[in-house]
MARKE-64713 format. One record per residue: x, y, z of N, C-alpha, C in turn. Coordinates in steps of 0.2 Angstrom, whole numbers, plus 5000, padded with zeros to 4 digits. Example, Ala and Ser with C-alpha at 12.3 -4.5 7.8 and 13.67 -1.06 7.14 Angstrom:
506649725039506249785039506649845039;506449895035506849955036506450005039;
***
This chain:
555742405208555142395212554542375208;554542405202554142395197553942305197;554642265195554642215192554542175199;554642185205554542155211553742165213;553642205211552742195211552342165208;552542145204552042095199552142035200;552642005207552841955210552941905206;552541845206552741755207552441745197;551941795197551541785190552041815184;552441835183552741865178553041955178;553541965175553742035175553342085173;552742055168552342115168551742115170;551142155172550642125174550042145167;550342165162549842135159550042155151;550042115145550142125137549642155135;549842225132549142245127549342235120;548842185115548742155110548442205108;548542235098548042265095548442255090;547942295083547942295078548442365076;548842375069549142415070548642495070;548242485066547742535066547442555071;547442515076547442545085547742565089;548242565086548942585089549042635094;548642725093548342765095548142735100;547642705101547342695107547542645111;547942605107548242555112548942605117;549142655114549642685116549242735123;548842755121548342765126548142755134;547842675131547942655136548042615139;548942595136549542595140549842625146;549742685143549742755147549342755152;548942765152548142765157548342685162;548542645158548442575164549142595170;549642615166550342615169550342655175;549842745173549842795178549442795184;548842745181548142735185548442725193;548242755197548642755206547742715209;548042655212547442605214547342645222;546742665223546242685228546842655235;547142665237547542665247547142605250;546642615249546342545253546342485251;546742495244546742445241547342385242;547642435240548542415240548642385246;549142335243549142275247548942235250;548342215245547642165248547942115243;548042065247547941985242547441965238;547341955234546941915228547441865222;546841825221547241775217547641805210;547841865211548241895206548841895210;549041895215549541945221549342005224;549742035225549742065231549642145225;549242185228548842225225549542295226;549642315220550342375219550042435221;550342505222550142585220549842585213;550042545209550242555202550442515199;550042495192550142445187550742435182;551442445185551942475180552142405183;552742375176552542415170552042355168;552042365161551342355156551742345150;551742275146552042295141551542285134;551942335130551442365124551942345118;551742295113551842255109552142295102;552642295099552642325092553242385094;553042455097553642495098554142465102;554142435106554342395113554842365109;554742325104555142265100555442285093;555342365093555842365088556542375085;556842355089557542345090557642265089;557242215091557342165092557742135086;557942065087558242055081557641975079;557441945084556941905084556441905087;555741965082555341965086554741925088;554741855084554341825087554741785094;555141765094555641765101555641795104;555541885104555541935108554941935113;554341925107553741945106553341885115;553641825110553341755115553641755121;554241795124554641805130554241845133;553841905129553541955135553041905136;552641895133552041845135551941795140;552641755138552841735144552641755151;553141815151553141875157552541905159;552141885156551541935158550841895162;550641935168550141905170549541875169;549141925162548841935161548741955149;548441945148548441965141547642025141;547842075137547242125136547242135127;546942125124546542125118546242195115;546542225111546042305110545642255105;544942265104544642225099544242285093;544342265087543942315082543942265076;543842295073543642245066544242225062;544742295063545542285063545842225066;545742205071546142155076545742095075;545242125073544842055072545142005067;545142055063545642055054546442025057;546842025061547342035062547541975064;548041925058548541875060548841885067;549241945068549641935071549141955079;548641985080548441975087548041915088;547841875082547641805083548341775086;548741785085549241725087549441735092;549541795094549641825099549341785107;548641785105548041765108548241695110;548241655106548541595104549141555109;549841585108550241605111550041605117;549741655120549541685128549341605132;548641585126548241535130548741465131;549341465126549741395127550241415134;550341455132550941475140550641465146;549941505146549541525151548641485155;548641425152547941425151547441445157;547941465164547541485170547241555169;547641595167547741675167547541715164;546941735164546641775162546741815155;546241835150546141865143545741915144;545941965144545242025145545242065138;544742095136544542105129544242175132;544642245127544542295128544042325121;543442345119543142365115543242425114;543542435105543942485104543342515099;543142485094542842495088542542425086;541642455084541242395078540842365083;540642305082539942275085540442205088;540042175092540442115095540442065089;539742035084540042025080540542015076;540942095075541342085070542242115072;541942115080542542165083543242085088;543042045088543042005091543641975088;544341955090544641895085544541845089;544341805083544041715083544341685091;545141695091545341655097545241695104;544841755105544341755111543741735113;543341675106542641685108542641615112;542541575115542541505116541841475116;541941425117541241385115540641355119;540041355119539841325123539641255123;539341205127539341145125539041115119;538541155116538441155110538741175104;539241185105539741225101539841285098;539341335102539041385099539641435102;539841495097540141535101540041585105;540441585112540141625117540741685120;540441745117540841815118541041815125;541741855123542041865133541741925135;541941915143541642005146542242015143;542042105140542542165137542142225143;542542265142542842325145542642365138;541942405136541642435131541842505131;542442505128542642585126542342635121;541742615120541342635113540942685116;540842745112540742795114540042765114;539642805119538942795126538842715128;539342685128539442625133539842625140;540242595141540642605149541142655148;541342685144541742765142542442735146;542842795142543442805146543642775154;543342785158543242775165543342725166;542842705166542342645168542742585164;542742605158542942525153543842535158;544242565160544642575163545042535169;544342555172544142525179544042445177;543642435173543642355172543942315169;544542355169545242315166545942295172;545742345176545942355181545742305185;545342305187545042255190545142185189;544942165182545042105178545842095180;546342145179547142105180547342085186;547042135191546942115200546742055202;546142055200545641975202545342045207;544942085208544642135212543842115210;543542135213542942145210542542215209;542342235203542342295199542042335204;541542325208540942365213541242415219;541842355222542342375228542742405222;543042405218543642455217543042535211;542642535210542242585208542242635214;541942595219541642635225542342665227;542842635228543342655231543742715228;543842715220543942775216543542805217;542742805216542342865216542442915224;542542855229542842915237543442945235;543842925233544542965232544143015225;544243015222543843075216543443115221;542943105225542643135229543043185235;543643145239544243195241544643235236;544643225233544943285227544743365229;543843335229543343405228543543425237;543643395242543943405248544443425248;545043425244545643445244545643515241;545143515237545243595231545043645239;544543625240544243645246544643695251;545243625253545643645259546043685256;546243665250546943745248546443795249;545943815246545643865247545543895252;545443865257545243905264546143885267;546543855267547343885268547443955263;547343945259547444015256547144075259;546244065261545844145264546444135272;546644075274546944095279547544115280;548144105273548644135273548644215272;547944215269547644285268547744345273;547344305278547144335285547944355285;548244325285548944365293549244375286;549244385280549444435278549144505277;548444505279548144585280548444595283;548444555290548544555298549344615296;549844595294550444645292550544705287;549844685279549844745275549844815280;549644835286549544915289550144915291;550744855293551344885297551944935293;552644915295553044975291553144965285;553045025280552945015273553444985269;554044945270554544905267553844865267;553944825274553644765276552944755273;552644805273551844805269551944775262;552444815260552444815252552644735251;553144705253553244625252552744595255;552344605261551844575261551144565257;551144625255550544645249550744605242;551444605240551744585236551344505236;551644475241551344395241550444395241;550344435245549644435245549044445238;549644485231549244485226549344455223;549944405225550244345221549544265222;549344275229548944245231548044255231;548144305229547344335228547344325219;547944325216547944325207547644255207;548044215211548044125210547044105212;547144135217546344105219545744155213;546044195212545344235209545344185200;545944155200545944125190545844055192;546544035193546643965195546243935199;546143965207545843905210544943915207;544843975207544143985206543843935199;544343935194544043875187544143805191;544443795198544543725200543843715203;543743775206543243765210542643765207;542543785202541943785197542043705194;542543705191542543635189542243585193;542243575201542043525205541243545209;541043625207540443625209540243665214;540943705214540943745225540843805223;540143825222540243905224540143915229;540043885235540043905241540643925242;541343875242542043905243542243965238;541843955231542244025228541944075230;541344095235541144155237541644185243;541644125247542044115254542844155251;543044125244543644175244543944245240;543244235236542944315234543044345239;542644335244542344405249543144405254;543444335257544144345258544644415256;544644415246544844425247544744505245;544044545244543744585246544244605252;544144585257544344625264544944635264;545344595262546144605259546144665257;545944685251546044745249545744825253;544944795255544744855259545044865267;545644825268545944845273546544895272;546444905265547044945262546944985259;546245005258545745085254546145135257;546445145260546745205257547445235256;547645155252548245155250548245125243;547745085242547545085236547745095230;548245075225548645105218547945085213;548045115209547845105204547745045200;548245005200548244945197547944895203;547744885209547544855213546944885213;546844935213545944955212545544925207;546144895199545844855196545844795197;546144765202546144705206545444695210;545544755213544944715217544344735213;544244775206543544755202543544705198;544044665199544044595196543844565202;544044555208543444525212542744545214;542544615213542044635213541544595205;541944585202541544555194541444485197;542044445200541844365202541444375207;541244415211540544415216539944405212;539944445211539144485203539144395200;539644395197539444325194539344245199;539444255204539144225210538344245213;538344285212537744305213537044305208;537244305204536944305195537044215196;537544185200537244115196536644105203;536744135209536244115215535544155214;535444195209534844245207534644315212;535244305215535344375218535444435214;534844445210535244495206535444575208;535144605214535344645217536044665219;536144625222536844635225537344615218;537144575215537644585208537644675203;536944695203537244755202537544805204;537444805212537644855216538644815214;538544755216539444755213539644765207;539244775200539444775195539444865194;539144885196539244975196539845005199;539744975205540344975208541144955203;541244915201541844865197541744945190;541044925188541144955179541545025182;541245065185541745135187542245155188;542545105194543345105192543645075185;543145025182543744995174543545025170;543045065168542945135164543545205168;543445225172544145265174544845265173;544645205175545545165172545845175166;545245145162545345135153545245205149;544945255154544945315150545545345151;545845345157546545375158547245355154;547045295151547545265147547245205142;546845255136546545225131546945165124;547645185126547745135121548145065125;548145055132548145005136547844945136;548144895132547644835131547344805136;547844805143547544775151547044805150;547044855150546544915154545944905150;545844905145545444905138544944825140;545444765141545344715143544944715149;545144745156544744735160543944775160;543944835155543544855156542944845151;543344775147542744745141542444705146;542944665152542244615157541844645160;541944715162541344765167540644755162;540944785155540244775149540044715150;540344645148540144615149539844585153;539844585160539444585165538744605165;538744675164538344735163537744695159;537844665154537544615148537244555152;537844535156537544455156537044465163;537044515168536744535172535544535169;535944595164535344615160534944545158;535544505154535144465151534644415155;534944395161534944345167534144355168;534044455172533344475172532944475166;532944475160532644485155532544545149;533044595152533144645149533244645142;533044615138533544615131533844665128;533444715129533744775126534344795130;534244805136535144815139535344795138;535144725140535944665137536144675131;535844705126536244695119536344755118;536244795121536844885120537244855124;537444815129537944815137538544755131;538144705128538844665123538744695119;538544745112538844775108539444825112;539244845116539844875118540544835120;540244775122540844755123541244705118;540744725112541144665105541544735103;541644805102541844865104542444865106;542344845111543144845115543544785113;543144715112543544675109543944685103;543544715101543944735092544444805093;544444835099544844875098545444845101;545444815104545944755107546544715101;545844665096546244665090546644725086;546244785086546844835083547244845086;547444835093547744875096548344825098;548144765098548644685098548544645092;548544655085548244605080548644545081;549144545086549644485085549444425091;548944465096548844425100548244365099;548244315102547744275098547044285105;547244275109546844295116546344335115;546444405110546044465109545444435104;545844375100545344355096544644285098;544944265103544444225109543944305111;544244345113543744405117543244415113;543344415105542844425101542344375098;542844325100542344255099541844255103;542044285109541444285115540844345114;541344375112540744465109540244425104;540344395100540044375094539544325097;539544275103539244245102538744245106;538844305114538544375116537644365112;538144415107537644435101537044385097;537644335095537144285094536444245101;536744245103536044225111535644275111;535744355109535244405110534644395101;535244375096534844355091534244325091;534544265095534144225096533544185102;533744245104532944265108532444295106;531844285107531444315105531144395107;530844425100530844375093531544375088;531544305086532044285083532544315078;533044345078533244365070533844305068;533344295064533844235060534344235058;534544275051535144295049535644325053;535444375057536144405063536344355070;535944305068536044235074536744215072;536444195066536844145060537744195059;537444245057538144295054538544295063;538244305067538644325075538844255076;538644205076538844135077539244095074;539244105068539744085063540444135064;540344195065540844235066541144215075;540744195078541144185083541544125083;541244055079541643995076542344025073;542344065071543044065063543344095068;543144145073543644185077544044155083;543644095084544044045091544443995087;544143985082544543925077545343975076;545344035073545744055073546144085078;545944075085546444085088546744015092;546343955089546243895093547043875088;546943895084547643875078548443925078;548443945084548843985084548943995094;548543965097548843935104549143875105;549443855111549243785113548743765115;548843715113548043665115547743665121;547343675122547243685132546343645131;546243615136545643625137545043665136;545343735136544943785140544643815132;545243785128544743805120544643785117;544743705118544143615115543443665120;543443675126542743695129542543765123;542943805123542643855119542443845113;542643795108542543775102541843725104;541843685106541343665109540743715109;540743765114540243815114540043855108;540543865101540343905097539943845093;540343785092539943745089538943755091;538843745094538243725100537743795098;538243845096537843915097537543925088;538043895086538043885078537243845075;537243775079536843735079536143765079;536043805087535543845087535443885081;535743925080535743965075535443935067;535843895066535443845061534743815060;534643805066533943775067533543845068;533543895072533143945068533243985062;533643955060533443965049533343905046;532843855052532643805050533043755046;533543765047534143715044534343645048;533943605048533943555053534643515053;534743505047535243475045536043495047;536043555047536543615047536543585055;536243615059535943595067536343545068;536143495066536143405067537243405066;537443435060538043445059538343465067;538443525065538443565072538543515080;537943485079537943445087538443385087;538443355082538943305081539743325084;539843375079540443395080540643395087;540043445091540143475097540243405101;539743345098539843295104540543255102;540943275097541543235095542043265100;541743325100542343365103542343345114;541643355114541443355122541643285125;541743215119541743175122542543175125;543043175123543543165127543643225134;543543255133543443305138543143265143;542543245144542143225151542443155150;542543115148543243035149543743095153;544043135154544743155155544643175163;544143205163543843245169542943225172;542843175172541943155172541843185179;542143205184541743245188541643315189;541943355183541743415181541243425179;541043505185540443535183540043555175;540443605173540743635171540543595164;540643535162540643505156540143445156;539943425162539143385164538543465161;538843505162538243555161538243565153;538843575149538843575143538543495138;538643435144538243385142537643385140;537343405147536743425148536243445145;536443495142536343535136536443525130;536943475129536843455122536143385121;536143355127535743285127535043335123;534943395126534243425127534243425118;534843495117534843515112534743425105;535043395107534843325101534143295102;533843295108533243295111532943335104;533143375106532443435101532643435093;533043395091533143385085532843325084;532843265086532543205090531843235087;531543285090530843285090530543315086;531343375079530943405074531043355070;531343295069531343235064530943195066;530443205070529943175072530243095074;530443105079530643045083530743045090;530043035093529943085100530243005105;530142965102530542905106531242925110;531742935103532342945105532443015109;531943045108532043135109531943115118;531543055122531343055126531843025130;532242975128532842955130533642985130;533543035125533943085128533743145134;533243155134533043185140532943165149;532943095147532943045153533543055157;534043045151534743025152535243115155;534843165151535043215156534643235161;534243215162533843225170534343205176;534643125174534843105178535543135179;535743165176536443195176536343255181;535643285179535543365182535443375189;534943305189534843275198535343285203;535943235199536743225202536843285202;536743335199537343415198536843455205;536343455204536043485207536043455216;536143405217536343375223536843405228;537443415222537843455225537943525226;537643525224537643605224536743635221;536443645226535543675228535543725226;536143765226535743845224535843855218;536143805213536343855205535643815205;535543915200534643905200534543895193;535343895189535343895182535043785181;535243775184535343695184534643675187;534343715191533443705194533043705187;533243795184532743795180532843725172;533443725172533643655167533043595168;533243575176532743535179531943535174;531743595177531043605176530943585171;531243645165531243635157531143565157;531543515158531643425156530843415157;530843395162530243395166529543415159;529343495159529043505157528843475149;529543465146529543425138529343375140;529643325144529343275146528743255145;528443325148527643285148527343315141;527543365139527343385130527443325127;527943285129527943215123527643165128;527143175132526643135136527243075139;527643105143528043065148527943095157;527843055159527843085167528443105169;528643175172529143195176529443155179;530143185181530643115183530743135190;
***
């Protein structure tokens, strides 16, 4: 079906040409062209390409493809033949590169109707460019093709993605942007609706936990199977797209769940429902209701303190009741308390460590402490400042996620954490005045944040670690006395923050962000955005 859809133009719809040193990324985004699913309204619209597919499969990628061959340039000029199109990774590499110059060459004699799109991988357009894409204007001056600019703060991951996509269809870029960005948009609708089928498969299973107690207990069973999922899983889905509305909606769901069974209540579900008593508090903590988070949080710490003293060498137990502390902290911190907050996370760097005694083989235990540590380091480094205990908490939070980063699976969830100790580190550096150190630090973190938001660009969740780093290089910007650039990174997160804040009005943490912008703005005599 594949090869039936690339119809009358060729078996492929489209050659990616690169240098071998590209290889990496031409395999990439080979991947990426092949999986890409065109927007529903799309599909099966005529353009002078043909008829518009689900899916750009297949795609042929040059080099592993033809390893077997026994005559590659034979092999090579047959797929090109086949292809509707030619795509170019361009770098200083390929620029260099006999063999995607001829490649090039090739395509134009087979093909001269049909399209040559240039993907920017690496380097400047002068020197990124092989000779046989540039053509000429009547004065015989060389004239650059459009490229699809994968270079990091140009058209990104995405976007350069899209305009390749586009370019092999004959689409025009604006209609097929719009139409992805609705479908991404239904995603956040979709996270939505499993959420509210799940408070609903909720409901009719209270509706049964009170009847006969076989039947209870199976139905509780699924029910904590379904309160586990929504309280981890869906709620980082939901935060990723920006809904605390719907993670309150199934907080409080699943609240009722359990207080329709208070007086049946085990012991191990008691600490269930003070884990949803903690995801409220921190709902409410991010809304600035701080009342009602402590009355949840006192509530939560008393059951996971009873719990944990009745079975102290329990790493669950030990665990659930290092979050109550750290709530307790982040509650404090939120109002201003400093002093609370840093008895509330010493005590819970405490429980992390007893964790590592108590499991030194887990690595998870060793992420808890990287969180205790760098707790510590934000109360460091609030005023008034202690430099050196910033620095020792912060660096020790790095070595503790690195080391447990090195003994997981790779997951997202600890590029973000590694991410975060970086950034913390940074600060830290900079109040021991170590600019340089800072400057290091931020790099890193934006090497790391960059794939991350390519992967996922409509998460919250990592526009807000963006955010925050534009600021944080802003202010580095303006201790190297370069209020210019400092200005322009701040521009540029406003407009992110506007966008986050749009959707979601009440995170008050993303208002006061706002202000901040705003107010430096005008320190370096810029009008508010």
């Amino acid at each position: 079906m594949a090869e039936e859809a690339a119809g009358d133009n060729g078996r492929y719809w489209a050659f990616i040409s690169y240098s071998h040193r590209d290889a990496a990324f031409g395999r990439r985004l080979h991947r990426k062209l092949e999986t890409y699913a065109l927007p529903r309204r799309l599909v099966g619209r005529k353009t002078a390409q043909g008829t518009v597919p689900k899916k750009l499969a297949p795609i042929f990628r040059d080099r592993e493809e033809l390893a077997a061959a026994n005559d590659l340039s034979t092999e090579v000029r047959a797929a090109l033949k086949a292809s509707r199109c030619l795509i170019v990774v361009c770098s200083p590499a390929s620029a260099a590169s006999h063999w995607v110059g001829r490649e090039i060459e090739v395509f134009r004699e087979l093909h001269p109707d049909r399209p040559v799109l240039a993907a920017m991988r690496d380097g400047e357009p002068a020197d990124c460019f092989p000779p046989g894409l540039l053509g000429k204007d009547a004065t015989g001056a060389a004239i650059e093709p459009l490229a699809a600019d994968f270079r990091r703060g140009r058209d990104g991951e995405h976007l350069g993605l899209l305009k390749l996509v586009a370019g092999i269809l004959g689409l025009g870029l604006d209609e097929l942007v719009q139409r992805d960005a609705s479908r991404r948009n239904q995603r956040v609708t979709a996270v939505t609706a499993a959420a509210l089928a799940g408070m609903i498969s909720m409901g009719f299973l209270t509706a049964f936990a009170v009847s006969a107690q076989q039947e209870a207990e199976r139905q509780r069973g699924e029910g904590e199977d379904l309160i586990g999922f929504m309280s981890k899983n869906l709620r980082e889905k939901l935060k990723g797209v920006g809904r605390l509305d719907i993670m309150r909606a199934v907080n409080l769901r699943a609240l009722e769940y359990y207080d329709k069974q208070a007086s049946s209540l085990t012991p191990e579900r008691r600490g269930r429902r003070a884990l949803v008593m903690l995801n409220l508090a921190d709902d409410d903590v991010t809304q600035g209701d701080y009342g009602s988070a402590q009355r949840r949080i006192h509530e939560a710490f008393a059951v996971t303190r009873g719990l944990m003293e009745a079975a102290p060498h329990n790493p669950a137990l030990v665990f659930d009741h290092a979050q109550s502390e750290y709530y307790v902290g982040d509650l404090a911190y939120a109002q201003g308390h400093v002093a609370e907050a840093k008895a509330a996370f010493l005590a819970y760097k405490r429980l992390a460590d007893r964790l590592v005694t108590l499991a030194p083989g887990n690595p998870s235990y060793r992420l808890e402490v990287g969180y205790a540590d760098s707790n510590l380091c934000t109360i460091a480094l609030d005023k008034p400042v202690d430099g050196p205990a910033a620095l020792r908490y912060c660096a020790d939070a790095l070595a503790q996620t690195a080391y447990a980063a090195n003994r997981m699976a790779p997951s997202d969830e600890i590029t973000e954490d590694l991410i975060d100790r970086h950034a913390w580190l940074a600060d830290a550096h900079s109040a021991n005045g170590d600019i340089a150190s800072a400057k290091r630090e931020r790099l890193i973190e934006e090497r790391l944040l960059a794939p991350q938001i390519a992967a996922d660009p409509k998460n919250m969740e990592l526009k807000e670690s963006w955010v925050a780093l534009q600021i944080a290089l802003a202010l580095v910007d303006e201790a190297n006395h370069k209020p210019g650039d400092a200005v322009k990174k701040l521009k540029l997160a406003n407009d992110v923050i506007v966008s986050m804040t749009a959707l979601e009005p009440a995170n008050s943490d993303w208002q006061s962000q706002k202000t901040w912008i705003d107010n430096e703005l005008l320190k370096l005599r810029q009008p508010p955005i």
